[in-house]
N, CA, C and O of each residue as an XYZ file, in Angstrom:
680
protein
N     170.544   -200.380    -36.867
C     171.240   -200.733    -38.095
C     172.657   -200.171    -38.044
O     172.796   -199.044    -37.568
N     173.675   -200.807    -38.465
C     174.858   -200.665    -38.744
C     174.921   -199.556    -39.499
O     173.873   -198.948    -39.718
N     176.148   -199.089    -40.033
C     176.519   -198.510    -41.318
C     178.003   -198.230    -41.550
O     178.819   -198.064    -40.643
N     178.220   -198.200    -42.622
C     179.820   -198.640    -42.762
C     180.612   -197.743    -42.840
O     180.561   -196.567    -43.197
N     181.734   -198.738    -42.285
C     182.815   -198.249    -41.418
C     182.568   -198.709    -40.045
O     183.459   -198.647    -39.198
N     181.214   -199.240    -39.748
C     180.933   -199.666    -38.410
C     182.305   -200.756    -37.909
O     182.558   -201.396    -38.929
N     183.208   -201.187    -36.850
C     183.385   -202.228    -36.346
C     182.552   -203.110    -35.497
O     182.231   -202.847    -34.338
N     182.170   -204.354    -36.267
C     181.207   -205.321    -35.371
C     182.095   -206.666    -35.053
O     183.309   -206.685    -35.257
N     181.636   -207.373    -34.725
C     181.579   -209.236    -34.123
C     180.390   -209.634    -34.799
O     179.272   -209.120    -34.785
N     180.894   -210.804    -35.488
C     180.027   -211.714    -36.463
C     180.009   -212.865    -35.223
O     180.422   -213.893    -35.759
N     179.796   -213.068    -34.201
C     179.013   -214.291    -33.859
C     180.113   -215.750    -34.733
O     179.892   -215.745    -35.944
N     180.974   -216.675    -34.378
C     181.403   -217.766    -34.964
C     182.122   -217.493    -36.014
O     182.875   -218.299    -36.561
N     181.948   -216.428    -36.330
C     183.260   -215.864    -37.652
C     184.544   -214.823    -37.208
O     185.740   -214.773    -37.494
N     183.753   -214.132    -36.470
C     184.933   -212.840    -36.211
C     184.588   -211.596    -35.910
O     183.378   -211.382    -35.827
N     185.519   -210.481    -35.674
C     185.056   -209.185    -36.174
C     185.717   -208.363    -37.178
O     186.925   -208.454    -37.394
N     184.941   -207.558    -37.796
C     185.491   -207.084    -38.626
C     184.795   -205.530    -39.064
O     183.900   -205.002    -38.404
N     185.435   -204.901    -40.374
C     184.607   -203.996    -40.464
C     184.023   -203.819    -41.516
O     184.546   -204.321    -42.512
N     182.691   -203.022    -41.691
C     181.639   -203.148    -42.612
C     182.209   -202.263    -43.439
O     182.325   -201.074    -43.145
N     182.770   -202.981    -44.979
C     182.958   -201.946    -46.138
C     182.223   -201.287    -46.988
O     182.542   -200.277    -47.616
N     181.208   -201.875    -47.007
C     180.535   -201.719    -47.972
C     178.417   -202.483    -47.476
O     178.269   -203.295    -46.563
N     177.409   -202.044    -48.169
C     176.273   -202.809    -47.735
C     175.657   -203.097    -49.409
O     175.212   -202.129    -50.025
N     175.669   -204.003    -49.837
C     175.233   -204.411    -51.006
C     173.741   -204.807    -50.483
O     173.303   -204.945    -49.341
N     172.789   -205.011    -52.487
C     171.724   -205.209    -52.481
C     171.838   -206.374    -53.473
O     172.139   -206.112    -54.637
N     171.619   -207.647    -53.092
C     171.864   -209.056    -53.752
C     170.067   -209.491    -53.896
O     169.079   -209.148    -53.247
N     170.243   -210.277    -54.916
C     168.797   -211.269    -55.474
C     168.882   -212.324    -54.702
O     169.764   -213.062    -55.142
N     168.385   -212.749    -53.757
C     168.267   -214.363    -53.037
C     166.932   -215.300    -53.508
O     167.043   -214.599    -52.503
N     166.623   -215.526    -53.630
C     165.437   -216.590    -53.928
C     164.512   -215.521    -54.301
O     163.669   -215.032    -53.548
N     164.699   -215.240    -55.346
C     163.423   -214.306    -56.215
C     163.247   -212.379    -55.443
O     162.522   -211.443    -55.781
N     164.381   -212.532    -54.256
C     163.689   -211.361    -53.363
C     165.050   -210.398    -53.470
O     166.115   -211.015    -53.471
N     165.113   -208.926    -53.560
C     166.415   -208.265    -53.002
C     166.457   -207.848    -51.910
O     165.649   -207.023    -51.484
N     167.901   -208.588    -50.894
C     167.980   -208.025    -49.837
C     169.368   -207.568    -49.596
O     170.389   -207.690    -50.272
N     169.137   -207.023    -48.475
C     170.334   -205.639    -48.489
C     171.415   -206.921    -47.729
O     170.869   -207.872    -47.170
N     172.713   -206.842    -47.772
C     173.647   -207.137    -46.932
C     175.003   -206.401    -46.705
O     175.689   -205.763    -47.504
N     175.216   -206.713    -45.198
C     176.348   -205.725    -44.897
C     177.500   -207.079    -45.382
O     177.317   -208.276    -45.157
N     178.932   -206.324    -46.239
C     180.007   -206.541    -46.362
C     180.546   -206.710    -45.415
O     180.191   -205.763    -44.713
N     181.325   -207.406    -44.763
C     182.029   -207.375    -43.704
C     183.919   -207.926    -44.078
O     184.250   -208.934    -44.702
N     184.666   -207.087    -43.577
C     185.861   -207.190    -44.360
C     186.810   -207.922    -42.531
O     187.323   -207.206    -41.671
N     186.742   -209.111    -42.519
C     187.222   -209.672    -41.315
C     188.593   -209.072    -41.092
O     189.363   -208.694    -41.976
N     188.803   -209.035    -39.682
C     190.158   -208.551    -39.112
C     191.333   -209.762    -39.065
O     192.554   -209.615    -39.038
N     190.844   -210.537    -39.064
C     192.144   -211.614    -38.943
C     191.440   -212.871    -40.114
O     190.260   -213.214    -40.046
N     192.309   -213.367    -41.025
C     192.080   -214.305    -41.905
C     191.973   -213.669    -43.520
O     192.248   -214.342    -44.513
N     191.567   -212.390    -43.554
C     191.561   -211.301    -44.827
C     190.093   -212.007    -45.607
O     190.075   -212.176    -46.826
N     189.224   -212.278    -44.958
C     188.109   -212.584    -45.554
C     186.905   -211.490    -45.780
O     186.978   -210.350    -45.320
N     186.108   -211.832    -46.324
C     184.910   -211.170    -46.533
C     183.787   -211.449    -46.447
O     183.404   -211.668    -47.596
N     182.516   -211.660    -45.352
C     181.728   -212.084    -45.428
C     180.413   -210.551    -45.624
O     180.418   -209.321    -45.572
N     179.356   -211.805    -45.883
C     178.068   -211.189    -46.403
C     177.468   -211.577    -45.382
O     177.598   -212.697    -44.889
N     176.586   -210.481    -44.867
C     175.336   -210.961    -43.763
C     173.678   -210.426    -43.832
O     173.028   -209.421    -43.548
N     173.554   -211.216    -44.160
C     171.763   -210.446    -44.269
C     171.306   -209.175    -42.941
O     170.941   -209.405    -41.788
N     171.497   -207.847    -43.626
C     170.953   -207.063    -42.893
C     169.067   -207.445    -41.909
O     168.642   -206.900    -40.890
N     168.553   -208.287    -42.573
C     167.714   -208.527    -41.834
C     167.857   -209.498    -41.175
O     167.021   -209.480    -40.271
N     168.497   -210.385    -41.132
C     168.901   -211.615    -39.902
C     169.998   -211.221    -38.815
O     170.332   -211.834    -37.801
N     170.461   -210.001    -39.336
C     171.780   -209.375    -37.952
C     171.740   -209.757    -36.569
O     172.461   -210.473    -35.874
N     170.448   -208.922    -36.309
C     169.837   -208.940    -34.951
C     169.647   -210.058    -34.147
O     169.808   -210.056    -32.926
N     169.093   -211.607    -35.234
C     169.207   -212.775    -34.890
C     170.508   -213.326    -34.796
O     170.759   -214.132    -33.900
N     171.348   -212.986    -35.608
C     172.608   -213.975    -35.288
C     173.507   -213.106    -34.414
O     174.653   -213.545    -34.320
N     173.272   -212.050    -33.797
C     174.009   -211.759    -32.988
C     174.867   -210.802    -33.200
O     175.569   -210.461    -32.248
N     175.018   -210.160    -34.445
C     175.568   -208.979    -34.671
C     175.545   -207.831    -33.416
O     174.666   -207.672    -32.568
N     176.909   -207.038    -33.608
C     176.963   -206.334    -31.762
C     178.479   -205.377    -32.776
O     179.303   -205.622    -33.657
N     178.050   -204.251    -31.887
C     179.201   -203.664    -32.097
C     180.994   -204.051    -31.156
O     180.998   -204.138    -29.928
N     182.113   -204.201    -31.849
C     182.854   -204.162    -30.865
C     182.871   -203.606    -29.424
O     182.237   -202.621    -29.046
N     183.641   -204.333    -28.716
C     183.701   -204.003    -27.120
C     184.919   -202.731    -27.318
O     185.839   -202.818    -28.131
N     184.688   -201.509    -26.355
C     185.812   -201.367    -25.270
C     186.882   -201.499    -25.458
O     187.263   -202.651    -25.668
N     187.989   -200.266    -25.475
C     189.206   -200.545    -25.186
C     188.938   -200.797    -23.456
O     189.394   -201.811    -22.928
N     188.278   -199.928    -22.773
C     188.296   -200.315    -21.398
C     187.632   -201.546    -20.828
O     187.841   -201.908    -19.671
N     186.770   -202.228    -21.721
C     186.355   -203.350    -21.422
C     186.985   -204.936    -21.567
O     186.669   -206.070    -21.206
N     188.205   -204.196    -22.418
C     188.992   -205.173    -22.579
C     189.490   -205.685    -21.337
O     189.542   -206.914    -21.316
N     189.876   -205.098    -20.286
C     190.389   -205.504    -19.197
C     190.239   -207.180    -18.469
O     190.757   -208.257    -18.174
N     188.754   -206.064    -18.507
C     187.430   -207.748    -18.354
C     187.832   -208.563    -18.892
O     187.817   -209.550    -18.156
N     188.363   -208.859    -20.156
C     188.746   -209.932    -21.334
C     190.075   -210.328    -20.340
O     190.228   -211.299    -19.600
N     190.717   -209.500    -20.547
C     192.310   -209.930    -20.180
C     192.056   -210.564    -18.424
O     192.806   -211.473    -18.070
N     191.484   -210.280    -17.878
C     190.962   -210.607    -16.757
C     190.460   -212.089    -16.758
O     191.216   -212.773    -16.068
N     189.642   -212.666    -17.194
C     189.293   -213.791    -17.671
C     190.309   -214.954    -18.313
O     190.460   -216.093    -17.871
N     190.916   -214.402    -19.387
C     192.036   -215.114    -19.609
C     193.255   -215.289    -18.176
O     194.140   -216.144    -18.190
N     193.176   -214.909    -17.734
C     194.732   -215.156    -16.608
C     193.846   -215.365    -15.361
O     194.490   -215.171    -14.330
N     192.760   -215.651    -15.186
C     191.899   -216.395    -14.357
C     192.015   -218.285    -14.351
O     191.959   -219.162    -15.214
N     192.146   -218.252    -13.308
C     191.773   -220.318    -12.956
C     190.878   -220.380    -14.139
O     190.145   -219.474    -14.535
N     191.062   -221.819    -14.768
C     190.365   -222.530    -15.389
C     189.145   -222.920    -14.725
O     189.020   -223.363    -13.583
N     188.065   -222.646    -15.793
C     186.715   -223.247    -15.118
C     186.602   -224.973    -15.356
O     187.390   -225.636    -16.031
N     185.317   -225.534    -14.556
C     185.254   -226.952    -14.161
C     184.922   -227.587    -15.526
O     183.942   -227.069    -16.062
N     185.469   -228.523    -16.172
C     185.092   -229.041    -17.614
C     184.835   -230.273    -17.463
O     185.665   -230.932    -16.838
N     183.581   -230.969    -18.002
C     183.808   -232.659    -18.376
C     184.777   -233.178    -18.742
O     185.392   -232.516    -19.579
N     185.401   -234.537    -18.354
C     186.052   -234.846    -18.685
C     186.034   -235.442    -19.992
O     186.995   -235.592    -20.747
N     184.389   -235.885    -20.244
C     184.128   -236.377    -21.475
C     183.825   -235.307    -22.962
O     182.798   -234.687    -23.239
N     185.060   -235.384    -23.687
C     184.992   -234.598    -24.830
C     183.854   -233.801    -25.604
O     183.680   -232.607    -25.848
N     183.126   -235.011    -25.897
C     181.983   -234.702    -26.531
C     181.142   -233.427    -25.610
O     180.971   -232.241    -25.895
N     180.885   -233.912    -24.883
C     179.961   -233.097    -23.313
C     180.717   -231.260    -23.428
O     180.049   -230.229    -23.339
N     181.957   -231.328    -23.602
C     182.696   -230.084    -23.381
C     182.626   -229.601    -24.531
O     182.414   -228.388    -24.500
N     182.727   -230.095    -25.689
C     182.719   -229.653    -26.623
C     180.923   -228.887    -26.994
O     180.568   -228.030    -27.804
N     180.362   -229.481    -26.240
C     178.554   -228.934    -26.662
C     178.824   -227.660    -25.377
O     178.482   -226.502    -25.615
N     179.258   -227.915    -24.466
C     179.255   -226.728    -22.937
C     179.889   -225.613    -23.962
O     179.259   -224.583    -24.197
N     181.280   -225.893    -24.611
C     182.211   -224.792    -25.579
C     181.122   -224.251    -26.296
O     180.707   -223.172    -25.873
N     180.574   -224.728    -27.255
C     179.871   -224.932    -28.537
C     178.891   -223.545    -27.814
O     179.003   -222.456    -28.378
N     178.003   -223.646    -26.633
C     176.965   -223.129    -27.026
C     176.874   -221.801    -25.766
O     175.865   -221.185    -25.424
N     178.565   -221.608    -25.159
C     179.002   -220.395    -24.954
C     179.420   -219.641    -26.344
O     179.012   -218.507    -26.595
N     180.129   -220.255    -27.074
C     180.895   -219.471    -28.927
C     179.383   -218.606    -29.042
O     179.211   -217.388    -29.091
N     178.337   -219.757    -29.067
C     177.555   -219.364    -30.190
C     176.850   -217.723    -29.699
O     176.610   -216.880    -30.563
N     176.535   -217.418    -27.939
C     176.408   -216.476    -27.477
C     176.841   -215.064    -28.189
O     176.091   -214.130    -28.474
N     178.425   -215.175    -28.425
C     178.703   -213.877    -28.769
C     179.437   -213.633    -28.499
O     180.449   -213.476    -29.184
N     179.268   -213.412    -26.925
C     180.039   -212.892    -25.760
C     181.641   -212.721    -25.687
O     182.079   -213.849    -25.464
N     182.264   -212.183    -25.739
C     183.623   -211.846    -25.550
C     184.341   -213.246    -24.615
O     185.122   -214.185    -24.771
N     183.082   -212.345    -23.134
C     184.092   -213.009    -21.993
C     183.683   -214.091    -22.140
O     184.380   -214.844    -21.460
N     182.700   -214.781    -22.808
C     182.070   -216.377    -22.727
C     183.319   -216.985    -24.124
O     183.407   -218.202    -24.291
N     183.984   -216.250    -24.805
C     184.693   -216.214    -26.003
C     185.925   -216.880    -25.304
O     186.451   -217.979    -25.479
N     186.275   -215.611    -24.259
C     188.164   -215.814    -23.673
C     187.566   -216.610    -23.100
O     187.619   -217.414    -24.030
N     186.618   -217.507    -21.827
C     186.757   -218.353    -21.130
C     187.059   -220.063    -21.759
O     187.377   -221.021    -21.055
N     186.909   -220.069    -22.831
C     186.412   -221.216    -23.888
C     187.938   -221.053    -24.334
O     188.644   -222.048    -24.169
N     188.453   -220.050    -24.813
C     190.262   -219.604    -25.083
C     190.865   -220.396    -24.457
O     191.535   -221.351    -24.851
N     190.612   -219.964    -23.237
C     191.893   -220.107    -21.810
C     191.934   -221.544    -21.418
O     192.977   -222.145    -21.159
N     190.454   -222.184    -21.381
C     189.732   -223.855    -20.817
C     190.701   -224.723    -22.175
O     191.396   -225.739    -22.204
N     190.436   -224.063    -22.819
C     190.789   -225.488    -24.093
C     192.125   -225.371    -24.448
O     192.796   -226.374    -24.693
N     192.723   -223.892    -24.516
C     194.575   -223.732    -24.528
C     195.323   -224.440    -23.713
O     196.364   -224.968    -24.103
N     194.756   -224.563    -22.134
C     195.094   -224.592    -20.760
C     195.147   -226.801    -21.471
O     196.060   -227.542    -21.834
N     193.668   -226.963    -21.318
C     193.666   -228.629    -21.499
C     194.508   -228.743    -22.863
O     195.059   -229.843    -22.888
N     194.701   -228.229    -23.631
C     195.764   -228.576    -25.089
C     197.254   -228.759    -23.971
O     197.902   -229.805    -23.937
N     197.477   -227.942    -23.410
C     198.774   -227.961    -22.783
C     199.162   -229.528    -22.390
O     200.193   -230.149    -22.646
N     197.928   -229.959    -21.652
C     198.195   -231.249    -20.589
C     198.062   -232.279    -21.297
O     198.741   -233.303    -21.221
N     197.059   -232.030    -22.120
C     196.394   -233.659    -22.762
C     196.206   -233.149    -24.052
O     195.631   -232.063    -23.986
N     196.496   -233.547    -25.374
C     196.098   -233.171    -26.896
C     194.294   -233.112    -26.531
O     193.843   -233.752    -25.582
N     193.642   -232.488    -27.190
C     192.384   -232.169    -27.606
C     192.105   -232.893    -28.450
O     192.947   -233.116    -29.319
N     190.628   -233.620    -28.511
C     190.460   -233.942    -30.319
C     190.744   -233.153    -31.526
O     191.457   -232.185    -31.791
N     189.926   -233.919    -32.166
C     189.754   -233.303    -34.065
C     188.936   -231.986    -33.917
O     189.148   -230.904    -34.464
N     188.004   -232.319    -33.094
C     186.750   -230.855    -32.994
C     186.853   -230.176    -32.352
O     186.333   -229.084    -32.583
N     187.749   -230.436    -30.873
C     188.113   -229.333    -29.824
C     189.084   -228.387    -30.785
O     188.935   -227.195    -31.055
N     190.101   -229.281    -31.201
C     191.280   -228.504    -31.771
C     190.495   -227.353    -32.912
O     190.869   -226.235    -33.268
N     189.948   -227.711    -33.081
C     189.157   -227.011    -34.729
C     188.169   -225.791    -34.011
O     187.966   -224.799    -34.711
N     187.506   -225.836    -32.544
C     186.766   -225.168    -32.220
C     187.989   -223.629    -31.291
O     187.747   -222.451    -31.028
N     189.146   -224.449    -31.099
C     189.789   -223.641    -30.252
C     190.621   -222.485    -31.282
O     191.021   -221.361    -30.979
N     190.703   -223.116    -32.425
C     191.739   -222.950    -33.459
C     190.067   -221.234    -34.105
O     190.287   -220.049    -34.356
N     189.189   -221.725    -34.112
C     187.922   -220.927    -34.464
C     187.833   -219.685    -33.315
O     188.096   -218.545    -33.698
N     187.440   -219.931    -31.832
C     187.785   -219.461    -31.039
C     188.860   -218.281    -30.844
O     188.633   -217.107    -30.553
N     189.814   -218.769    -31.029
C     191.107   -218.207    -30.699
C     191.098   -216.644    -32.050
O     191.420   -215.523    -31.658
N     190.746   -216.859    -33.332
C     190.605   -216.202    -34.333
C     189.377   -215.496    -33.709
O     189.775   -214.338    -33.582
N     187.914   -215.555    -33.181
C     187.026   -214.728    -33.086
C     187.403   -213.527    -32.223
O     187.242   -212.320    -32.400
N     188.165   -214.500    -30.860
C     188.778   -213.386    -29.819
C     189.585   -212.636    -30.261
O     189.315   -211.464    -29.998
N     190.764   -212.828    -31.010
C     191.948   -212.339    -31.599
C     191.514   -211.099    -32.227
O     192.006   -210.047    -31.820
N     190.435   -211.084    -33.410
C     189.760   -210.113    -33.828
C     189.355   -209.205    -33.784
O     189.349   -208.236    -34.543
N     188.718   -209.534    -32.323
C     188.166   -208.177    -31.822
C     189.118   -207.213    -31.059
O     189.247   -205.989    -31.077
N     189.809   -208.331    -30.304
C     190.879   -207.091    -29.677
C     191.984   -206.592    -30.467
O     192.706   -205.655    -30.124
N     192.119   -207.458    -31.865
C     192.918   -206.322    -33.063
C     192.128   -205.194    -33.457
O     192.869   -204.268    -33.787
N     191.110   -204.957    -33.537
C     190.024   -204.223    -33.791
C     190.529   -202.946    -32.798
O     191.162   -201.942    -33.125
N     189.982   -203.376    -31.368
C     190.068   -202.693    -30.048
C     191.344   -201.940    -30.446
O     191.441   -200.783    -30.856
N     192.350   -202.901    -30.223
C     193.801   -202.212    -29.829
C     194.651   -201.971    -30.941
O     195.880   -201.903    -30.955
N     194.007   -201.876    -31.678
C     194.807   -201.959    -33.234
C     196.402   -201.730    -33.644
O     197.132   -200.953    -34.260
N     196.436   -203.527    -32.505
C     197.557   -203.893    -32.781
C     197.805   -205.065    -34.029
O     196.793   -205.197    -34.717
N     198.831   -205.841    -34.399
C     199.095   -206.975    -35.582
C     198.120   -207.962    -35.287
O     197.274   -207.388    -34.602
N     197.772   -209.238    -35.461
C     197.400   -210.699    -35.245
C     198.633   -211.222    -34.333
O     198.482   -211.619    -33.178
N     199.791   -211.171    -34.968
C     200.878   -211.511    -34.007
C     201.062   -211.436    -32.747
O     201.255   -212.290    -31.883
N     200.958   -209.993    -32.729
C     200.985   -209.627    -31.348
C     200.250   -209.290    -30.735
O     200.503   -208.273    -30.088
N     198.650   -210.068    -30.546
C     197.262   -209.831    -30.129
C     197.213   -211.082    -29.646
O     196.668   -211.237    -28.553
N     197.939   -212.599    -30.569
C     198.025   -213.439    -30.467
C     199.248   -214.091    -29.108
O     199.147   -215.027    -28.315
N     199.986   -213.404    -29.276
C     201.176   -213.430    -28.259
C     201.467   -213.099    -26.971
O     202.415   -213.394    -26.244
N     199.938   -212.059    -26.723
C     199.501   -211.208    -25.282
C     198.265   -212.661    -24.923
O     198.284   -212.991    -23.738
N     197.626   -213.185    -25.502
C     196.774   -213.450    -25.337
C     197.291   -214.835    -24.817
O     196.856   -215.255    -23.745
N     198.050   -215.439    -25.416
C     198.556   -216.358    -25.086
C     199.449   -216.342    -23.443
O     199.345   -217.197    -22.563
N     200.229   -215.203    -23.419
C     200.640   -214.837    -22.312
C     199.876   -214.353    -21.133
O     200.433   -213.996    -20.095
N     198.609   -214.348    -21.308
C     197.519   -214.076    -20.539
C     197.248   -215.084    -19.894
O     197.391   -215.222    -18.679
N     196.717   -216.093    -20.883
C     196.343   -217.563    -20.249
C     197.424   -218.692    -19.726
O     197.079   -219.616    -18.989
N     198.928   -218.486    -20.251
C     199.767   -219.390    -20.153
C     200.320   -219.115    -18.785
O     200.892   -219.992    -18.138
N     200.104   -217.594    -18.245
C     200.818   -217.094    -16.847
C     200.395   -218.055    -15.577
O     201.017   -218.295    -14.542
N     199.309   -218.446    -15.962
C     198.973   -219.264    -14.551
C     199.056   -220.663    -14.307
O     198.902   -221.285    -13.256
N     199.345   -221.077    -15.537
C     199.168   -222.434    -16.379
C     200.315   -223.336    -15.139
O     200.011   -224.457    -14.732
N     201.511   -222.671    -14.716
C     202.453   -223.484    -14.285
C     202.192   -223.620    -12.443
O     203.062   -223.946    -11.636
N     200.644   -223.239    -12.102
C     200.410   -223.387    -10.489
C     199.351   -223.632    -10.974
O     198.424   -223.359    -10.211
N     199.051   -224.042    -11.942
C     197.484   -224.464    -11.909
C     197.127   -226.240    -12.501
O     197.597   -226.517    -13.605
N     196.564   -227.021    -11.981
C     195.866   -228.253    -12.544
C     194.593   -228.155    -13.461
O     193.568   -227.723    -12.933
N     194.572   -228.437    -14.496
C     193.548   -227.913    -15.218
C     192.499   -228.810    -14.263
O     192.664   -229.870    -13.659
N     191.341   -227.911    -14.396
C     190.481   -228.381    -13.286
C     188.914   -229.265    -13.948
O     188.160   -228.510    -14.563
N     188.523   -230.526    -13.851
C     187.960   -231.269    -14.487
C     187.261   -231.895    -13.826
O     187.699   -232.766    -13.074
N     185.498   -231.498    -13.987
C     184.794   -232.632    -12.726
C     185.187   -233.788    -12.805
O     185.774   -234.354    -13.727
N     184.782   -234.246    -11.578
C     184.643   -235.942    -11.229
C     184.063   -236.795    -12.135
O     183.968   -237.996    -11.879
């Protein structure tokens, strides 16, 4: 169990930190939930202390593990469908993992293809989601601005961008 002041990763929302753990009425029952006061967007979400574990609740990574992150981002693009839909479910169900580095690889793949070719309606919306979960945590980590978490990160993935072909199976 958490407890606040904890810094976590919400899984598809963000990370942030736990202000507070309220006790709410849901369908006839009281259950406890942790507050969560997001790092980038100034939101506040509620999470059922008893579903945590299922959706993936995790404490922040590592200032030293960040590396790994930054490592990933300024790495070759991995192999993507060319067909939208297809990439968008491959994206979709690395996000939903958790994972940092499954986080930046999904960053770097869809920033990298925005560069060459516009993205759809849902890539754009998943990268635009993406980009905020990663951003988060390493404001968290390095407790630096959004700005300038946003501006390294970008410079991470954009460094290779000009010797590289975004790379797209057959």
């Amino acid at each position: 169990m958490f407890k606040i002041g904890d810094k976590i990763l919400y899984p598809m929302h963000g990370a942030g930190i736990i202000e507070r753990i309220d006790q709410i009425e849901a369908l006839g029952e009281l259950q406890d939930y942790y507050v969560l006061k997001l790092a980038v967007g100034n939101l506040d979400v509620m999470v059922p202390i008893s579903s945590s574990e299922e959706v993936g609740i995790r404490h922040i990574v590592s200032e030293e593990f960040l590396k790994e992150v930054y490592d990933v981002l300024s790495e070759e693009s991995s192999k993507m469908p060319k067909n939208w839909n297809r990439r968008y479910r491959e994206n979709m169900d690395l996000l939903k993992t958790g994972d940092i580095l499954n986080t930046a690889q999904v960053v770097r793949n869809l920033l990298r293809v925005d560069r060459v070719k516009k993205l759809s309606t849902g890539e754009k919306k998943m990268l635009k989601n993406a980009r905020q979960i990663l951003e988060s945590e390493i404001v968290l980590v390095e407790g630096k601005t959004p700005d300038e978490v946003s501006d390294k990160v970008e410079t991470e993935i954009m460094a290779l961008c000009q010797d590289e072909d975004i790379a797209e199976e057959k």
